[in-house]
TIPA-289861 format. One line per field, with one value per residue: x, y, z of N, C-alpha, C in turn; residue in three letters; residue number from 0. Coordinates in Angstrom, 2 decimals, always signed. Example, Ala and Ser with C-alpha at 12.3 -4.5 7.8 and 13.67 -1.06 7.14 Angstrom:
n_east = [+13.19  +12.85];
n_north = [-5.69  -2.25];
n_up = [+7.80  +7.08];
ca_east = [+12.30  +13.67];
ca_north = [-4.50  -1.06];
ca_up = [+7.80  +7.14];
c_east = [+13.20  +12.90];
c_north = [-3.30  +0.03];
c_up = [+7.80  +7.87];
aa = [ALA  SER];
i = [0  1];
//
This chain:
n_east = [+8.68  +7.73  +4.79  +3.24  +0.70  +1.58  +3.85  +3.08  +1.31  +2.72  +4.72  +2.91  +2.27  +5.16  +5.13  +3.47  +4.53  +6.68  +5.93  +4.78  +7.24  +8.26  +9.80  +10.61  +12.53  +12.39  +9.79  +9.67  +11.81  +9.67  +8.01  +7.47  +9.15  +7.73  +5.26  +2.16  -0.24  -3.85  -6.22  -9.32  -10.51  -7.93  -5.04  -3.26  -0.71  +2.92  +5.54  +7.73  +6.35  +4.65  +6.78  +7.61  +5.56  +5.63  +7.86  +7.20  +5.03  +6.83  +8.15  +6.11  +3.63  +2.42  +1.97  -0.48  -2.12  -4.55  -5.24  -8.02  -7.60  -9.30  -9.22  -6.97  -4.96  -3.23  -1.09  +0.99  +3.50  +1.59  -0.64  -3.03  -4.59  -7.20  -8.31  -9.55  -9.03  -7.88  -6.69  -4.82  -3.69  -1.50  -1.31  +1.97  +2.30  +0.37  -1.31  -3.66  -6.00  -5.96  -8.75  -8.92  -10.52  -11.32  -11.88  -9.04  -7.81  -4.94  -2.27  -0.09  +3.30  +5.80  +9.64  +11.90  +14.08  +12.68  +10.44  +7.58  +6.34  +4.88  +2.72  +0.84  -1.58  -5.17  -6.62  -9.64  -9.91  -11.53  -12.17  -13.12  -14.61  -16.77  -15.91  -16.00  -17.06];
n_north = [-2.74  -2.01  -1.06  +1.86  +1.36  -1.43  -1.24  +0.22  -1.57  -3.98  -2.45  -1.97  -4.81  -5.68  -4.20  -5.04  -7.94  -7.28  -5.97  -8.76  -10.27  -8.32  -6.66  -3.40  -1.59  -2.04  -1.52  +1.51  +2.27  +2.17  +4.30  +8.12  +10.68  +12.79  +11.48  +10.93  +9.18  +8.88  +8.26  +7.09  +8.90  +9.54  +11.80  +12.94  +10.56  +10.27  +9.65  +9.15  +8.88  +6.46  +4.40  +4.28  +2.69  +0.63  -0.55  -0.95  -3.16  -5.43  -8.33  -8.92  -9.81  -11.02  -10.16  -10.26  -9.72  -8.94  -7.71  -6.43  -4.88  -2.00  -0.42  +1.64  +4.36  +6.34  +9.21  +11.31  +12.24  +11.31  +9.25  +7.25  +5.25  +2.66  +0.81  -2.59  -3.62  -6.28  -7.13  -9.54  -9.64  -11.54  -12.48  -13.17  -14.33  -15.29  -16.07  -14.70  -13.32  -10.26  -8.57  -6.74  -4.24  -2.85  -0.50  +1.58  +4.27  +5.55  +7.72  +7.98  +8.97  +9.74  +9.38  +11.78  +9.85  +7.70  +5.87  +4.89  +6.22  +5.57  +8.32  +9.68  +8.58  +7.01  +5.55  +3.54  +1.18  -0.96  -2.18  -6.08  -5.66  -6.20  -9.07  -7.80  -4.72];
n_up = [-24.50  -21.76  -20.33  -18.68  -17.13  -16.44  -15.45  -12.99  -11.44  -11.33  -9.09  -7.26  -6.40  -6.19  -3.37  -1.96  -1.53  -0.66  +1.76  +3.08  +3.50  +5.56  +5.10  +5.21  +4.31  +1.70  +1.04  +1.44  -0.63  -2.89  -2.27  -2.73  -1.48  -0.35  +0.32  +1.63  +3.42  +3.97  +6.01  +7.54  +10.23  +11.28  +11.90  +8.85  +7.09  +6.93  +5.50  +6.88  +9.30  +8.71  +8.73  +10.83  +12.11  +10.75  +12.05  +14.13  +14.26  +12.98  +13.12  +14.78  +13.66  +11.01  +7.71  +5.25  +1.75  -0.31  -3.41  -5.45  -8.68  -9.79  -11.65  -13.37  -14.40  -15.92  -17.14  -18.40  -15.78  -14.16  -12.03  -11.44  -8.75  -8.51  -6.20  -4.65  -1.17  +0.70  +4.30  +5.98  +9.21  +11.45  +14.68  +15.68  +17.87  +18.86  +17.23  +16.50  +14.33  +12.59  +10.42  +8.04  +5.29  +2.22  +0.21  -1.95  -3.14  -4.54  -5.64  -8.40  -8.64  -11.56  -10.89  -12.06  -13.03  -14.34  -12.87  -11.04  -8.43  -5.19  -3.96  -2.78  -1.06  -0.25  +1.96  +2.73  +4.10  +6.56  +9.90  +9.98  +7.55  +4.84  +2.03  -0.42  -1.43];
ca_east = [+8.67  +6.28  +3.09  +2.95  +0.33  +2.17  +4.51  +2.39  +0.54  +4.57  +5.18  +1.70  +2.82  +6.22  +4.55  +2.32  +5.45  +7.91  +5.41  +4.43  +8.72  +8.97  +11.39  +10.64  +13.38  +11.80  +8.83  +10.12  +11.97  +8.57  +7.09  +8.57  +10.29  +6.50  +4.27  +0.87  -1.66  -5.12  -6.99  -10.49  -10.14  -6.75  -4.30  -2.41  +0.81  +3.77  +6.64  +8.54  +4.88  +4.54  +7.91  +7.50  +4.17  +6.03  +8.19  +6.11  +4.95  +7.68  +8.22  +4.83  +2.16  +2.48  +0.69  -0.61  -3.39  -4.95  -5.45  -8.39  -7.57  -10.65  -8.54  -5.41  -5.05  -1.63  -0.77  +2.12  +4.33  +0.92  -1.02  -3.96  -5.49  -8.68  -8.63  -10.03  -7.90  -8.10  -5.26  -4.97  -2.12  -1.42  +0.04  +2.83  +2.47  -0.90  -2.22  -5.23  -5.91  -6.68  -8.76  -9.38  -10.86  -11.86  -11.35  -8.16  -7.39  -3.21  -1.91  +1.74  +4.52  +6.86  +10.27  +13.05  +14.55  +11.28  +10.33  +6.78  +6.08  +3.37  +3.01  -0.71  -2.63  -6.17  -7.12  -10.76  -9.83  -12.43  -11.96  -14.38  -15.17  -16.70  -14.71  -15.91  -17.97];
ca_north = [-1.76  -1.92  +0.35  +2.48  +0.74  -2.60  -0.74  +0.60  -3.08  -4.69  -1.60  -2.72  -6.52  -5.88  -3.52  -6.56  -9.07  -6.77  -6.17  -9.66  -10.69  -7.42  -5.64  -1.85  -0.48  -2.55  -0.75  +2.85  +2.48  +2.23  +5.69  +9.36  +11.09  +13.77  +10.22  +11.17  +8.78  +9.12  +7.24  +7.55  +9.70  +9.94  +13.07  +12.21  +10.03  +10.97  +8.27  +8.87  +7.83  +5.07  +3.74  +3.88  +2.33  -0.43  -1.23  -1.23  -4.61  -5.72  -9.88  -9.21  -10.04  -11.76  -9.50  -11.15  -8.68  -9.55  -6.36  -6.35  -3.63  -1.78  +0.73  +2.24  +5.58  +7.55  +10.28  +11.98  +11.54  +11.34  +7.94  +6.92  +3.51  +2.29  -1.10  -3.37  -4.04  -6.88  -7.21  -10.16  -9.82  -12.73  -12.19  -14.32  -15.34  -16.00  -16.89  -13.90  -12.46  -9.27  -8.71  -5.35  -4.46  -1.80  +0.48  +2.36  +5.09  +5.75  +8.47  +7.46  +10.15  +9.42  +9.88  +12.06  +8.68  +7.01  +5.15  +5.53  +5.99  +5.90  +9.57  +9.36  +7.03  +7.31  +4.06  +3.50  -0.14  -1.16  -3.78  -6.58  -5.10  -7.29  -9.23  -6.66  -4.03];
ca_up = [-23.43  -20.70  -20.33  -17.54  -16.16  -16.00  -13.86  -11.67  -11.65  -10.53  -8.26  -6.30  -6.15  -4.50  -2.57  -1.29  -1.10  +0.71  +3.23  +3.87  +4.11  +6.35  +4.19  +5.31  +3.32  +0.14  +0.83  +1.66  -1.87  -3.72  -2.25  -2.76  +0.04  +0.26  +0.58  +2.09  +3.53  +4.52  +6.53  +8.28  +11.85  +11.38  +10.95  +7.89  +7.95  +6.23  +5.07  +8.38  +10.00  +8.04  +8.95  +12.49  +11.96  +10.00  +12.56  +15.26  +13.84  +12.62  +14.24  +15.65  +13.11  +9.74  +6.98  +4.03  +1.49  -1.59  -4.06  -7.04  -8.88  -10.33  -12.43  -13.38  -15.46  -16.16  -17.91  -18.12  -14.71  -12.56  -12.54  -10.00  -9.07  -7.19  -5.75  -3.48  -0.55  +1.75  +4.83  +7.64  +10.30  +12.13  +15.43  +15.74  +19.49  +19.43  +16.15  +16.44  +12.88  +12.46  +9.30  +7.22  +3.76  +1.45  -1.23  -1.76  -4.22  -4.64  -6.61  -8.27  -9.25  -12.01  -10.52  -13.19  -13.63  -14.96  -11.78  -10.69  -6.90  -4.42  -3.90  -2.19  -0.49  +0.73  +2.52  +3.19  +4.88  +7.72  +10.18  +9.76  +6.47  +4.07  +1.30  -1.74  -1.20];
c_east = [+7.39  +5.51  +3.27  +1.83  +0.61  +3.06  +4.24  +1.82  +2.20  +4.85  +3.72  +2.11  +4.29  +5.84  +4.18  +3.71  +6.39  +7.03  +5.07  +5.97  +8.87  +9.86  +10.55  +11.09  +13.11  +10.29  +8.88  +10.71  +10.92  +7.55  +8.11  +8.42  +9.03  +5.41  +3.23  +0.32  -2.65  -5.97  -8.04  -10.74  -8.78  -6.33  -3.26  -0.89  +2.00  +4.51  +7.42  +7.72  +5.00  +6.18  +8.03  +6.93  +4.42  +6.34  +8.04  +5.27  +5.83  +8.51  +6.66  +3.65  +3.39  +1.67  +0.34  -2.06  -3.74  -5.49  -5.98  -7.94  -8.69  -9.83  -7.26  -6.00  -3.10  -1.89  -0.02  +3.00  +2.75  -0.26  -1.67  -4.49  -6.27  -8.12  -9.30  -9.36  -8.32  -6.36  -5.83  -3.57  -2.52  -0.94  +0.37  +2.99  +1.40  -1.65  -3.64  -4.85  -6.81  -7.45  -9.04  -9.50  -11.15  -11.18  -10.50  -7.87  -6.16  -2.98  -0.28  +2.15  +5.62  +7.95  +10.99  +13.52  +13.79  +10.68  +9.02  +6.74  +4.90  +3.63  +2.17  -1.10  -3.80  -7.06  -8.54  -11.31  -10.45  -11.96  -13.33  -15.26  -15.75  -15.73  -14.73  -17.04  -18.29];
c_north = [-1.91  -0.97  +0.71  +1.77  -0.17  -2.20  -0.25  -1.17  -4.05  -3.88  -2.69  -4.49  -6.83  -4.86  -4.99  -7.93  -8.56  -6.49  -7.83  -10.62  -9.67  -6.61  -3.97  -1.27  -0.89  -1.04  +0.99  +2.91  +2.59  +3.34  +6.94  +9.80  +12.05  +12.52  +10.71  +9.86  +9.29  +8.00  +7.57  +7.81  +9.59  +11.35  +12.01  +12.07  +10.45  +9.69  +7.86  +8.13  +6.48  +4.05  +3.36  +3.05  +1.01  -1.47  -1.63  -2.43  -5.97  -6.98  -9.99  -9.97  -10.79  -11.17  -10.30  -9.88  -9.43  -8.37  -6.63  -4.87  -3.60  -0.99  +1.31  +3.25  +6.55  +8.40  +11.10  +11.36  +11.25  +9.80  +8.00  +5.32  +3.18  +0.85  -1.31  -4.06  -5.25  -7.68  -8.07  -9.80  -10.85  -12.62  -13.72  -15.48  -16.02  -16.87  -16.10  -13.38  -11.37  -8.80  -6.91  -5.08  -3.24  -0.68  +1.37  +3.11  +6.03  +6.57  +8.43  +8.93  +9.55  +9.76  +10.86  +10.45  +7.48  +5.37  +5.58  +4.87  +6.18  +7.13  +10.30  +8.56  +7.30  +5.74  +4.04  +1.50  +0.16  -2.13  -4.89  -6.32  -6.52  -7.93  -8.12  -5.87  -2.83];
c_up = [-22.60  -20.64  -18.69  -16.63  -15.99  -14.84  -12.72  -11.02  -10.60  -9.20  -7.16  -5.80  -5.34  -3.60  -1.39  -1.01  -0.30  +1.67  +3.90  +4.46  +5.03  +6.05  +4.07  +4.19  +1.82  +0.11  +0.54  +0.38  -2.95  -3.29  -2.53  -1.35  +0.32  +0.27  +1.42  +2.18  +4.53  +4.74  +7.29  +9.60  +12.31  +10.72  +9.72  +7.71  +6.49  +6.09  +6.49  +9.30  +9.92  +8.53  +10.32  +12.70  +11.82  +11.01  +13.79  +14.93  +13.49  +13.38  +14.66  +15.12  +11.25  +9.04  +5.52  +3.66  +0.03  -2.14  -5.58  -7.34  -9.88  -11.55  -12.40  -14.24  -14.88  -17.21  -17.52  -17.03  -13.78  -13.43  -10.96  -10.08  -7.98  -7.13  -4.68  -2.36  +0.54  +2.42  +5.66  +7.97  +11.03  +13.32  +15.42  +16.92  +19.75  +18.47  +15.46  +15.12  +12.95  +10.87  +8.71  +5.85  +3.35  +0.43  -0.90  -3.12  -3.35  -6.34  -7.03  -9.19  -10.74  -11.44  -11.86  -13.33  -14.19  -14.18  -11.21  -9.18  -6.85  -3.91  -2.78  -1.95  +0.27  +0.38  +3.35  +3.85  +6.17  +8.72  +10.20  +8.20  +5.67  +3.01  -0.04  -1.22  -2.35];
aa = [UNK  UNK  UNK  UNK  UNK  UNK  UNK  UNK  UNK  UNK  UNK  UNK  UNK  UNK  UNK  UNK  UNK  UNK  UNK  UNK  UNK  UNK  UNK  UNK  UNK  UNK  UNK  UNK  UNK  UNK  UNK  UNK  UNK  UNK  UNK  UNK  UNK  UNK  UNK  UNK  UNK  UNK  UNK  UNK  UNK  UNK  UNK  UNK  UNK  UNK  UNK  UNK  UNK  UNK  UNK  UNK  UNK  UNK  UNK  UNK  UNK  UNK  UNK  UNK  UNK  UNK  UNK  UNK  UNK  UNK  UNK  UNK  UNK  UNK  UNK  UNK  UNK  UNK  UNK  UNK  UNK  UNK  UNK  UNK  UNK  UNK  UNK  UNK  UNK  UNK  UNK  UNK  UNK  UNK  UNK  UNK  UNK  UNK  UNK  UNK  UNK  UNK  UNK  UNK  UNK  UNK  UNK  UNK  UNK  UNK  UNK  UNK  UNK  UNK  UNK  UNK  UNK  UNK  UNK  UNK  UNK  UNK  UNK  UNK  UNK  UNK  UNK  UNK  UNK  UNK  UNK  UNK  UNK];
i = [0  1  2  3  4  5  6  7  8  9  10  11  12  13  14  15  16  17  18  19  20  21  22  23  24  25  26  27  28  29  30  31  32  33  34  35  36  37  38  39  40  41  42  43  44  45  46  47  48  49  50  51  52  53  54  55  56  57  58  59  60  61  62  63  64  65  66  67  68  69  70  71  72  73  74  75  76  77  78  79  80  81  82  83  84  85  86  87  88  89  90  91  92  93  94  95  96  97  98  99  100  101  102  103  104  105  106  107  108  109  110  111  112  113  114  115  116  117  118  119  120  121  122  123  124  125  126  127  128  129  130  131  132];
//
């Protein structure tokens, strides 16, 4: 049987591969339907946000990220994890990469059917950031 944090650990990894194929609705299956993020001088985005957000890129850029993770912890249905995030986008027409980095702490839900989601997200990604900080 797998450990809760392996599944969180898999959940994060197609996280990171359905965004870089573009698969929205991959992604939107791996958060719950009250999804929160937070981000720095932003109001905070909701799943419907995030979807818009999505596809408002969506052909335009090529995303590729690379995610240390510093920590996991679960208990019970609620489970959190720090990492180290680093994102390029590519646009597609031009070739310009956009780069961004930094620490993210994500709070996951168990669903009733024993499925943990992204529930929370507070993204402290910079642009230009360094590679670890």
């Amino acid at each position: 049987m797998e450990t809760d944090e392996h599944q969180i650990r898999l959940l994060m990894d197609e996280w990171r591969r359905a965004t870089a194929e573009g698969d929205l609705q991959a992604v939107l299956a791996l958060m719950s339907d009250d999804a929160v993020f937070l981000t720095p001088g932003n109001p905070p985005m909701t799943k419907e946000d995030f979807a818009a957000g999505f596809k408002g890129f969506a052909g335009r850029v090529r995303i590729e990220s690379d995610q240390d993770v510093k920590e996991i912890h679960a208990t019970g249905d609620l489970a959190y994890a720090w990492s180290h995030l680093v994102v390029v986008m590519t646009a597609t027409d031009s070739g310009k990469k956009t780069r961004r980095a930094g620490h993210v702490l994500t709070v996951f839900r168990k669903s009733p059917a024993g499925q943990w989601l992204l529930s929370r997200d507070a993204n402290l990604m910079a642009a230009g950031a360094p590679e670890e900080a």
